[in-house]
C-alpha positions as CSV (number, residue, x, y, z in Angstrom):
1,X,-44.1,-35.7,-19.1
2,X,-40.9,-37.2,-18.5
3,X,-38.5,-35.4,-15.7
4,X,-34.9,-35.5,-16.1
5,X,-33.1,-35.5,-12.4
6,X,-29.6,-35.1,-12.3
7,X,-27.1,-37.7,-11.0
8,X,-26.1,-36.7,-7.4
9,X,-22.6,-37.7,-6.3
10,X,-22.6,-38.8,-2.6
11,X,-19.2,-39.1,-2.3
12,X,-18.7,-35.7,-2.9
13,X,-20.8,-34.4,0.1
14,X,-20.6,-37.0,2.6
15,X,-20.4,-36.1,6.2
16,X,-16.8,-37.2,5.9
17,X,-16.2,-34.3,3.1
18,X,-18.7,-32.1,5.1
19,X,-16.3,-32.0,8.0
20,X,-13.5,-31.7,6.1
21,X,-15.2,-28.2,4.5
22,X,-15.9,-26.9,7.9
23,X,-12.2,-27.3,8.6
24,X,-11.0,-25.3,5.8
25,X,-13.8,-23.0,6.4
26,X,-12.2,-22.7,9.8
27,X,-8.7,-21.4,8.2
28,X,-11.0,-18.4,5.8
29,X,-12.4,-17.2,9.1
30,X,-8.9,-17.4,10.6
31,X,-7.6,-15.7,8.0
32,X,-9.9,-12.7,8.1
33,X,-9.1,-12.6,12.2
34,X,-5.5,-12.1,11.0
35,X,-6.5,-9.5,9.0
36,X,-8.7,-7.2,12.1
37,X,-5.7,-7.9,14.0
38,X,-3.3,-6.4,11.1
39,X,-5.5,-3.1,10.9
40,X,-5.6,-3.3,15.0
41,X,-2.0,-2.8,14.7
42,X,-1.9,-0.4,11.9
43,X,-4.5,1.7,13.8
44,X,-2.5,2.1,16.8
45,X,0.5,2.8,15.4
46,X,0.2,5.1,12.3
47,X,-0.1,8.7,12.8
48,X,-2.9,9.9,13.7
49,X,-3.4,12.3,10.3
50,X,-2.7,9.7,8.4
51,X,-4.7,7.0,9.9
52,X,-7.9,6.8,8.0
53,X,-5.9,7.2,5.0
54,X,-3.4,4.1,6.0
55,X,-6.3,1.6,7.3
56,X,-8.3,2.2,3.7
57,X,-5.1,1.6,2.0
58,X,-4.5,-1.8,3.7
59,X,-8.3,-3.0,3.0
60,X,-8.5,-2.0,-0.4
61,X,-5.0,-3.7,-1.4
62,X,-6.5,-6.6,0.6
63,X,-9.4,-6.8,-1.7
64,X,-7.3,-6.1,-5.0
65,X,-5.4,-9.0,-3.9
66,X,-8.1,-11.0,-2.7
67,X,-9.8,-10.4,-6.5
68,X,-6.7,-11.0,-8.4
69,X,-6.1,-14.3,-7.4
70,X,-9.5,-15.8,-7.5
71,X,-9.6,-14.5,-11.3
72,X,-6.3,-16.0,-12.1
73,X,-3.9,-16.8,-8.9
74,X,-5.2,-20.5,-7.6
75,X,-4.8,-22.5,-11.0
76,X,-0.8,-21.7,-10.7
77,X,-0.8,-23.8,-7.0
78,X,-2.9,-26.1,-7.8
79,X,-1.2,-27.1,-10.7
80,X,1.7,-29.0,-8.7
81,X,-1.1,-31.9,-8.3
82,X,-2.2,-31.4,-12.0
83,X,1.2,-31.7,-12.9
84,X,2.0,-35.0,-10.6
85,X,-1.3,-36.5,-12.0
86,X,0.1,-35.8,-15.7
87,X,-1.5,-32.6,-16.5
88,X,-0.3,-29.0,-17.3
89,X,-0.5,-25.8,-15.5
90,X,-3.0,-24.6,-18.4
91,X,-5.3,-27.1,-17.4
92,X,-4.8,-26.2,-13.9
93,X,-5.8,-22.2,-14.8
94,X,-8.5,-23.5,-17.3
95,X,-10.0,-25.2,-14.6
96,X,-9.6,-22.3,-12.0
97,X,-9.5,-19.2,-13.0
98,X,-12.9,-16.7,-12.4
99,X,-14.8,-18.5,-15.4
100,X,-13.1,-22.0,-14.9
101,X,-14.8,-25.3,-14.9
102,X,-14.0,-26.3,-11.4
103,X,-13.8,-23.0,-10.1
104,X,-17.8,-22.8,-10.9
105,X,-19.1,-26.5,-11.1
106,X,-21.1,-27.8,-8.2
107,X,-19.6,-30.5,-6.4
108,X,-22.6,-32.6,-5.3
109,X,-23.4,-32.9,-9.7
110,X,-19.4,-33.7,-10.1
111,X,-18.3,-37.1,-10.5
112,X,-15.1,-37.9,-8.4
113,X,-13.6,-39.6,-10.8
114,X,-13.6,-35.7,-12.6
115,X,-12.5,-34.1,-9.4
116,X,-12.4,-35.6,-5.8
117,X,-13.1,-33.7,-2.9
118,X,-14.4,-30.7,-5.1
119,X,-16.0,-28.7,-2.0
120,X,-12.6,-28.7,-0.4
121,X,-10.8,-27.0,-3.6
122,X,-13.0,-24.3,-4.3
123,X,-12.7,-23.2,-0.3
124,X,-9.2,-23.7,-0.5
125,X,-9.6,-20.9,-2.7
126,X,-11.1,-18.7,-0.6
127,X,-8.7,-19.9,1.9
128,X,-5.4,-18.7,0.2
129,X,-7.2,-15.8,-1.9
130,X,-7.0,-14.1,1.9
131,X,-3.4,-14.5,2.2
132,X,-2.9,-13.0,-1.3
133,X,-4.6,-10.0,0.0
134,X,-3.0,-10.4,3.7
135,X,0.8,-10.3,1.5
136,X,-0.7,-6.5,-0.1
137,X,-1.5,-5.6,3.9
138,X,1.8,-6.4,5.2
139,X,4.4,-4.8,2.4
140,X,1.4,-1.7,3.0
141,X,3.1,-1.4,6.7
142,X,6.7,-0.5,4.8
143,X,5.3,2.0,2.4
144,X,2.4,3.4,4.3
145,X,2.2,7.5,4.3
146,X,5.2,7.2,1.8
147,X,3.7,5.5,-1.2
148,X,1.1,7.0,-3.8
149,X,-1.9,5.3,-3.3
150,X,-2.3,4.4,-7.4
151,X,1.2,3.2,-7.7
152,X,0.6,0.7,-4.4
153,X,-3.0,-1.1,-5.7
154,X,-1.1,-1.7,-9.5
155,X,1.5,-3.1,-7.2
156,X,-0.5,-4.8,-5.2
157,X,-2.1,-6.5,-8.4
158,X,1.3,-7.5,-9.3
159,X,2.3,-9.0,-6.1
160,X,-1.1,-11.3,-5.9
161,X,0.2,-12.9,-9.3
162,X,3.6,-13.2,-8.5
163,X,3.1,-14.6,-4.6
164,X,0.5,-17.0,-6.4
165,X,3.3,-18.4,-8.7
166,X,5.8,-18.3,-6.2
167,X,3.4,-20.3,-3.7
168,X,3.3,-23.5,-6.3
169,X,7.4,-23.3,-6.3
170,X,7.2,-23.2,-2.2
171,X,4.5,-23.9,-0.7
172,X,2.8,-27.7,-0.9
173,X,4.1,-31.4,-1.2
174,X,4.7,-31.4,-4.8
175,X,5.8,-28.2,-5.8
176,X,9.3,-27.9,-7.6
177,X,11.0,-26.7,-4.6
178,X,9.0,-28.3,-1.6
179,X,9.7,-31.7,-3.5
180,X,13.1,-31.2,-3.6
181,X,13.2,-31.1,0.1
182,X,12.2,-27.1,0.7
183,X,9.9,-27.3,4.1
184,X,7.8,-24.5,5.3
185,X,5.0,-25.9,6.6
186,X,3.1,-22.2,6.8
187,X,4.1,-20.5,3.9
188,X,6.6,-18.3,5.5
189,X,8.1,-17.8,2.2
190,X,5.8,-16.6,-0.2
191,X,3.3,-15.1,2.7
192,X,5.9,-13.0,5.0
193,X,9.6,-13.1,2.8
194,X,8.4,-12.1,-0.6
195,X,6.3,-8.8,1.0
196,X,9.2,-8.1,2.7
197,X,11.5,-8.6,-0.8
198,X,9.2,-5.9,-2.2
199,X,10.1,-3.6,0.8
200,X,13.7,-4.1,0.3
201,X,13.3,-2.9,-3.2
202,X,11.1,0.2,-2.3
203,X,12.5,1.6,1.2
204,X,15.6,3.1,-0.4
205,X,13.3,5.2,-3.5
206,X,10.7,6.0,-1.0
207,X,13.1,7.2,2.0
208,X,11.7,8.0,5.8
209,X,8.6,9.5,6.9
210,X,8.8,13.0,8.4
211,X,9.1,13.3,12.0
212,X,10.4,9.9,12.2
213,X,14.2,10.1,13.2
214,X,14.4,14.0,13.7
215,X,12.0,16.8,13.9
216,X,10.7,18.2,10.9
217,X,9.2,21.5,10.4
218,X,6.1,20.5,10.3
219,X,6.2,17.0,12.9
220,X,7.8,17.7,15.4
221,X,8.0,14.0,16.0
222,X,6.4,11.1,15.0
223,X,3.8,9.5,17.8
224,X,1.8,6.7,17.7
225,X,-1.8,7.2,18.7
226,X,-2.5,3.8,20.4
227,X,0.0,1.2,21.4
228,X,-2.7,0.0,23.5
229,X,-4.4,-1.2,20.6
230,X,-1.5,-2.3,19.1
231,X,-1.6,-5.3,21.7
232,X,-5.0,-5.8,21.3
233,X,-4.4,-6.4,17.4
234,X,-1.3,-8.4,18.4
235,X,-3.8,-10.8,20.5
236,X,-6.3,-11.0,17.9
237,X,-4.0,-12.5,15.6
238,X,-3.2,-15.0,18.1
239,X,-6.8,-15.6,18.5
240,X,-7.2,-16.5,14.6
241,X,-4.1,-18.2,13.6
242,X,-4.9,-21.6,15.4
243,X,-7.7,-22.1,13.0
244,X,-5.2,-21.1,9.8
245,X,-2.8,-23.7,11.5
246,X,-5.2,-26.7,11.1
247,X,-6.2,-25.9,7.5
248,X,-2.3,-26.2,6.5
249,X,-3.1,-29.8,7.2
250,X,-4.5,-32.5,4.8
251,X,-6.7,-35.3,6.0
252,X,-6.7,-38.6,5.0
253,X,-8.2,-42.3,5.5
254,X,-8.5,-43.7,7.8
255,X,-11.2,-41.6,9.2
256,X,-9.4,-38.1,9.8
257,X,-5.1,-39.2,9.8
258,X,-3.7,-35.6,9.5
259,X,-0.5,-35.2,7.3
260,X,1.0,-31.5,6.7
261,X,0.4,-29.4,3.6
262,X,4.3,-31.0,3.2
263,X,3.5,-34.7,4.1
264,X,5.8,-34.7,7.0
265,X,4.4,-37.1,10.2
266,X,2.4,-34.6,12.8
267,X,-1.2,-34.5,14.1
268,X,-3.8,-31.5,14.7
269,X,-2.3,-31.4,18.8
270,X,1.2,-31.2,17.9
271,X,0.7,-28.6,15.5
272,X,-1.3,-26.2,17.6
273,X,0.9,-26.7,20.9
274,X,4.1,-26.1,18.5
275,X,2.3,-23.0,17.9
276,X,1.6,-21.8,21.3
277,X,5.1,-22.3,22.5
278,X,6.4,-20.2,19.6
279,X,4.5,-17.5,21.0
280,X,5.2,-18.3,24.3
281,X,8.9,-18.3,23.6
282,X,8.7,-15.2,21.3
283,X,6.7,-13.8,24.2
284,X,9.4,-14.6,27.0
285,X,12.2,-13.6,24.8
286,X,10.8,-10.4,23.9
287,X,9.9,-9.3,27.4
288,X,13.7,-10.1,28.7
289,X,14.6,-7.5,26.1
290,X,11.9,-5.4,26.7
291,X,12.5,-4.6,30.4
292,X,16.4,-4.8,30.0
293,X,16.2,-1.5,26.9
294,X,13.1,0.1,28.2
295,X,11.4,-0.7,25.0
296,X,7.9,-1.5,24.7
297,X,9.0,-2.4,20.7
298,X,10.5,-5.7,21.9
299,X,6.8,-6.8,23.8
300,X,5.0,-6.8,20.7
301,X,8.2,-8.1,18.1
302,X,8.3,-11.1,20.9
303,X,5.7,-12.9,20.8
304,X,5.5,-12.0,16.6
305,X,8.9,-13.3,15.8
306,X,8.6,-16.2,18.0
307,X,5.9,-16.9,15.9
308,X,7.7,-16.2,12.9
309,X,10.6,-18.5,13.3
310,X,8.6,-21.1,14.5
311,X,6.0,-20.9,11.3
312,X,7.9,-23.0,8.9
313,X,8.1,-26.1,11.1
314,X,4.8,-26.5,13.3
315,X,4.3,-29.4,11.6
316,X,8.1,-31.1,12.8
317,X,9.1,-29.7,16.0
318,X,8.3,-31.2,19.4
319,X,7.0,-28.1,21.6
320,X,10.5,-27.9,23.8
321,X,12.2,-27.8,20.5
322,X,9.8,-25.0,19.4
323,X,10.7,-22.8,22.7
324,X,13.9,-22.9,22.4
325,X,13.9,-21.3,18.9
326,X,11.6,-19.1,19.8
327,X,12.6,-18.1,22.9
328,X,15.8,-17.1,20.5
329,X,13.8,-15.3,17.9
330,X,13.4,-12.0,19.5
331,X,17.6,-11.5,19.8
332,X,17.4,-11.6,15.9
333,X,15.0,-9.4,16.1
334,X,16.3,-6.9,18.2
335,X,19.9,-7.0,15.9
336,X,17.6,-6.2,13.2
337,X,15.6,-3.5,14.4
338,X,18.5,-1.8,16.0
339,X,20.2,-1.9,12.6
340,X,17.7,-0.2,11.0
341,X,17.5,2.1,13.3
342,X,21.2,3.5,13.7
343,X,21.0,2.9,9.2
344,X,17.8,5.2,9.6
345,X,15.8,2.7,7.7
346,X,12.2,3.7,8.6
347,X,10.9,-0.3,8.7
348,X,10.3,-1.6,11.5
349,X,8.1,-4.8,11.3
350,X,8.4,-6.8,7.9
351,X,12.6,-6.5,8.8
352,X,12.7,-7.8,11.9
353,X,9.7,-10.3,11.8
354,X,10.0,-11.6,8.5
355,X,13.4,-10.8,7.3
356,X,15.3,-11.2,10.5
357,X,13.0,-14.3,12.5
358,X,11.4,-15.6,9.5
359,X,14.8,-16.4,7.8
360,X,16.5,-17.5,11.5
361,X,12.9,-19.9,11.5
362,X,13.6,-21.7,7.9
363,X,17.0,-21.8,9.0
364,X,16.6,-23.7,12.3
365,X,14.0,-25.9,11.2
366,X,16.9,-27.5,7.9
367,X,19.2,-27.4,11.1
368,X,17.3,-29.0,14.0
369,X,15.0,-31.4,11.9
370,X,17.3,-32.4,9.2
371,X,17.1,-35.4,7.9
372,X,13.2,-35.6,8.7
373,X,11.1,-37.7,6.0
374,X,8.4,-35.4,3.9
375,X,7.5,-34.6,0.1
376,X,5.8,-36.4,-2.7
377,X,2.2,-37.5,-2.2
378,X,-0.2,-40.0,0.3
379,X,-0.4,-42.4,-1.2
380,X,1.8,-42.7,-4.0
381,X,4.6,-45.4,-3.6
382,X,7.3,-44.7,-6.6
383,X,8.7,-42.2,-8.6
384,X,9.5,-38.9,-8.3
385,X,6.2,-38.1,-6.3
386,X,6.6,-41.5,-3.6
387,X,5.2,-39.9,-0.2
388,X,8.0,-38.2,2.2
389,X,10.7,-39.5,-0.8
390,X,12.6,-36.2,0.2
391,X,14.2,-35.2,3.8
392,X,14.4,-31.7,5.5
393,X,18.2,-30.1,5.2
394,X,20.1,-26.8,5.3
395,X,21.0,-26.6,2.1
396,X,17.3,-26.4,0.2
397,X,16.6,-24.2,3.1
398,X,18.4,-21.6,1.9
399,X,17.7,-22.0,-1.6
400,X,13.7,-21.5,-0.7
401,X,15.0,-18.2,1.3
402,X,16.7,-16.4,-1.5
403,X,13.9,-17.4,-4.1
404,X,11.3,-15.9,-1.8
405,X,13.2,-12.8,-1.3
406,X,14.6,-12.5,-4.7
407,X,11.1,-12.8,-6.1
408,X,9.9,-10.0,-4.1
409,X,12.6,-7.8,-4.9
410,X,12.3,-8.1,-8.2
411,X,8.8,-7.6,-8.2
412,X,9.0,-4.5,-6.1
413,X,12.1,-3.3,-8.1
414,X,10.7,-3.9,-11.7
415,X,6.7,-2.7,-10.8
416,X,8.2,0.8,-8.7
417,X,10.1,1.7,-11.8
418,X,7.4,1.4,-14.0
419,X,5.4,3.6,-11.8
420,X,7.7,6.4,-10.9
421,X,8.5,6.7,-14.9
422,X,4.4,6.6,-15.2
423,X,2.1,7.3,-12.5
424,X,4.6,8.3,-9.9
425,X,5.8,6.8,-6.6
426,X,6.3,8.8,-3.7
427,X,4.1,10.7,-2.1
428,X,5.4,14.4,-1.6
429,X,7.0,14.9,1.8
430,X,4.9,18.3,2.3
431,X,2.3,15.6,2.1
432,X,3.3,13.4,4.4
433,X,4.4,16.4,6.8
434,X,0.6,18.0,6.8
435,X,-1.1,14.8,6.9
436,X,-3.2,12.5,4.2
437,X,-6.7,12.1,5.5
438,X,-7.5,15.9,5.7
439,X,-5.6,16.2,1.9
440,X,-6.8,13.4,0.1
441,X,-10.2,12.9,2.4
442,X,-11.3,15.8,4.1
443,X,-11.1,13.9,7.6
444,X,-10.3,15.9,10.7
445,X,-9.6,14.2,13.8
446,X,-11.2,15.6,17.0
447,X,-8.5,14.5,19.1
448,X,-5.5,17.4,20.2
449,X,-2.3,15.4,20.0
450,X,0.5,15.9,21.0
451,X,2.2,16.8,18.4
452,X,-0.6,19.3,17.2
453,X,0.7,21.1,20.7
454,X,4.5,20.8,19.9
455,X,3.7,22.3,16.7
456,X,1.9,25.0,17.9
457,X,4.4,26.2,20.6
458,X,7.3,25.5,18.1
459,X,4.8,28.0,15.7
């Protein structure tokens, strides 16, 4: 009896590749850090009636995200390398959608002249299936008490398609608009200014929450239950994003040479202490403000839109560089969210983080490292792919930032009119008023707010 073994490819789990998966691996545990902290947030600032309701809102649109995109969403960035190694974006989704050859193979039993560094793919797709998700949490935090909860999931299965398509244009070294000199080393584009594209479209159908500007009725104002926790959520993203920061980076011989997801020059230490001093900036920005306006807002915004604008260029700055535009973000911030406020826009984090420091970061980065080599491919020496053919500048810049937003306006503009002519929108404001946990859960809180007492004297 004759025993058939199978051929087992040793290039394809060497200790090399091993470490290389643990890395990654890193960035999906990261991601999921980002995601408690999110929630954190959420939790301490959503009212409290409306706070079981909001958090299970968030998780599930994380998971219909999450799903969407490993059934279809990886094959359309991923196929920016098919592409530059001569292949189509079908055989990029045939090979990675839920049923895909690649997506299911097992990498030890591959042959890397099929499909090097296998392992590292199919994590990858973990990896970025959380931010697909983490995009559904964040335009959640424009909509929440405000949107039908049916009309946000089929939206949020929209968005995980859309982001994923508009993450090969932006997001890479090879990608139509990274290779034409579009940098953003951390995805600020189709992670943070597409979500908030979507809340641009919805904010003006949806309107403001009750209680939020003037008394209603029924609230007599609108009170966060914990900012306390607020902070702690704010530090737990902080916590998780250092490990999301090193898997935007690709390794290659010899040994471990780091080049950005954009093939600029940088290495793991410059990458993470760029980070720090983003937040440090934000931080030191944000509390000037803070203590000048008697604001607590501006200590949490800080730190976030230092982060923010210095997302997109971890990978170029020099850490004094990085303070100083971070140490700037939190002004942008503040002329956003005091815009919004006296314009009684009820959105007061995907504007000012995203839309206001986000944009300001992109910007900065074409400004203060233009001219800086990145694009194309290691390795390759010629043609339109040649490695860091293309140079950071102003003008691709702001190309990337109206793609990004456009995108998610027209995705939140098309998929809300669909919805409100079918399964509705808006939640009605009685609704909102009385609170959706008891309505559409049967949850009672056992805490007495204060605006449970405000009602009942004003009763």
């Amino acid at each position: 009896m004759s025993v058939e073994l199978a051929t087992i490819y040793a290039e394809q789990v060497s200790l090399n590749s091993l470490v290389q998966n643990l890395v990654y691996a890193s960035g999906v545990v990261g991601a999921i850090t980002v995601v408690v902290g999110l929630l954190m947030i959420d939790a301490g600032t959503t009212r409290r009636k409306s706070l079981f309701n909001s958090t299970i809102e968030k998780v599930m649109g994380f998971f219909i995200g999450f799903s969407v995109y490993f059934i279809i969403g990886f094959g359309f960035w991923a196929a920016q390398y098919y592409i530059m190694e001569g292949a189509t974006m079908a055989d990029s989704l045939r090979d990675w959608w839920l049923f895909g050859g690649m997506l299911n193979a097992n990498a030890s039993l591959t042959d890397p002249a099929v499909f090097p560094g296998l392992n590292t793919f199919q994590i990858f797709v973990f990896f970025l299936a959380c931010f697909a998700g983490i995009i559904n949490i964040l335009f959640h935090f424009a909509v929440s008490e405000r949107m039908k909860a049916s009309a946000y999931y089929v939206l949020s299965a929209v968005a995980a398609v859309v982001s994923s398509v508009l993450s090969y244009y932006t997001w890479g070294s090879v990608g139509p608009l990274t290779n034409a000199g579009f940098h953003d080393f951390f995805g600020v584009g189709f992670v943070y200014l597409f979500p908030t594209g979507i809340a641009l479209a919805l904010l003006p159908m949806l309107g403001a929450r009750p209680g939020i500007f003037e008394p209603h009725p029924m609230v007599p104002g609108y009170y966060a239950p914990s900012i306390g926790l607020a902070a702690v959520g704010l530090l737990t993203i902080f916590a998780g994003l250092p490990m999301v920061i090193v898997s935007c980076l690709f390794f290659f011989d010899p040994e471990a040479l780091a080049v950005s997801v954009t093939m600029a020059d940088t290495s793991v230490g410059l990458a993470l202490n760029n980070y720090a001093m983003s937040w440090a900036g934000g931080a030191i920005g944000g509390g000037i403000i803070a203590y000048a306006t008697r604001k607590y807002a501006y200590l949490l915004l800080g730190p976030l839109g230092g982060y923010a604008a210095g997302a997109s260029g971890f990978d170029v700055y020099e850490p004094a560089q990085m303070f100083l535009v971070a140490l700037g973000a939190p002004v942008v911030c503040f002329l956003v969210y005091e815009f919004t406020q006296k314009r009684r826009i009820d959105e007061h984090k995907l504007l000012p983080l995203f839309f206001g420091a986000g944009v300001y970061g992109l910007i900065m980065v074409g400004l203060v490292k233009a001219g800086t080599p990145r694009g194309g491919y290691f390795g390759i020496e010629e043609g339109i792919y040649a490695f860091q053919h293309g140079e950071i500048g102003i003008v691709m810049q702001l190309v990337g930032i109206v793609v990004c937003l456009g995108a998610g306006i027209v995705t939140g503009l098309v998929t809300a009119l669909l919805c409100k002519a079918t399964i509705g929108l808006k939640v009605p404001e009685e609704e909102m008023a009385a609170g959706l946990d008891h309505l559409r859960w049967g949850v009672e809180t056992d805490v007495a707010t204060h605006e449970d007492t405000s009602a009942s004297k004003s009763a």
